[in-house]
Every structure is written in C-alpha cells, then in structure tokens.
C-alpha positions in Angstrom: -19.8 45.4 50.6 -20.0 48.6 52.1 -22.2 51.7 50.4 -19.2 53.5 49.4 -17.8 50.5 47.8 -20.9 49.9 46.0 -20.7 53.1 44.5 -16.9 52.7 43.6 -18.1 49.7 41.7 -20.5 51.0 39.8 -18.9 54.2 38.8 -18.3 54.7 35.1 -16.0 57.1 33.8 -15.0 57.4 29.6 -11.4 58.4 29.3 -9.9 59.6 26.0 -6.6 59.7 24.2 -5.2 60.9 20.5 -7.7 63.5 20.7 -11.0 61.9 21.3 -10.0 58.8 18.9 -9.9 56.1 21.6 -12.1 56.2 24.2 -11.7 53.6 27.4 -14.8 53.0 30.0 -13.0 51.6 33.3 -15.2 50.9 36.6 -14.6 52.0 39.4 -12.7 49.2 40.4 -10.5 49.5 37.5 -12.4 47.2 35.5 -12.1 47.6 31.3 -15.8 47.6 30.5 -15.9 49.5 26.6 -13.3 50.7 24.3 -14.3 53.0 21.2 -12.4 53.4 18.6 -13.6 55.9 16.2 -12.5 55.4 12.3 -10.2 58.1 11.9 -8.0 56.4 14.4 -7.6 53.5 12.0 -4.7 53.8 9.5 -3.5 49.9 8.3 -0.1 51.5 7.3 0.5 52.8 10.8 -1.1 50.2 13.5 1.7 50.9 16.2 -0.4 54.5 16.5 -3.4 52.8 17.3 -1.8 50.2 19.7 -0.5 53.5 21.5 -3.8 55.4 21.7 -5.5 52.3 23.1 -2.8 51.7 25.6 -2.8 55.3 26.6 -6.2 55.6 27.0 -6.3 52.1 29.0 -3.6 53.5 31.4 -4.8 56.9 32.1 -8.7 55.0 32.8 -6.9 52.9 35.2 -4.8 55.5 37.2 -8.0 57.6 37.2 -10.3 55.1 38.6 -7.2 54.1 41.2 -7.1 57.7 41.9 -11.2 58.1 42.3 -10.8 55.0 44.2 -8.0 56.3 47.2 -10.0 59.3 47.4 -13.5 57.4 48.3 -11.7 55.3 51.0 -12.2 56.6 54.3 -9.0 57.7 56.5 -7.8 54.5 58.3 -5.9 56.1 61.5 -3.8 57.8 58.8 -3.1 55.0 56.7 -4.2 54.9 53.0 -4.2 52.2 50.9 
C-alpha cells in the first residue's frame, strides 16, 4: 500500500446531520467506524426521525470520504476512478 493510501486509510472525519444530533465517523476508505447519537435526538414516539438522521449522516460520511478519496488519487493519464 502506497503512502497516500495509507493516509486515505487512516483519515477520520465526523460528519453531522439534524443539527449536530447524529454524528457519523467514516475512514477514509468509507469505512463506518463511530456513530453518536446525542439524547435529544431520541424521541420513542417518532423513531422514523432518528432512522433518517442516522441514515443521512451515514450517507453524507460516505460521499465525503469517496469524495476526499478521488481527490487523493493521483491523475492516471486522465482517467479517474
């Protein structure tokens, strides 16, 4: 594994959705590694919110890590992957 894959890898980045309620940690790699849930996010008469702010904050980790990701890979003769 090359240096700058290394460092894709490792990177780390919290992304947040609902205001800061659900927080998702995603690698580099686009790799779930932590999901925060702070209490006021909880309401047991309205779990479909919740199952949005988690999925939301999922999503947008993984197309920012995929997007952190393109723009670490070198230029292949033009191609990008």
């Amino acid at each position: 594994m090359g240096e700058g894959e290394q460092l894709q890898v490792a990177r780390v980045d919290p992304h947040r959705a609902g205001g800061d309620l659900v927080q998702a940690v995603v690698t580099g790699a686009g790799e779930l590694v932590g999901l925060t849930i702070e209490p006021g996010a909880v309401d047991l008469d309205d779990l479909e919110s919740l199952s949005d702010l988690i999925i939301a904050a999922v999503r947008d980790a993984g197309t920012q890590a995929a997007n952190q990701a393109q723009a670490l890979m070198p230029d292949l003769g033009g191609l990008r992957f």
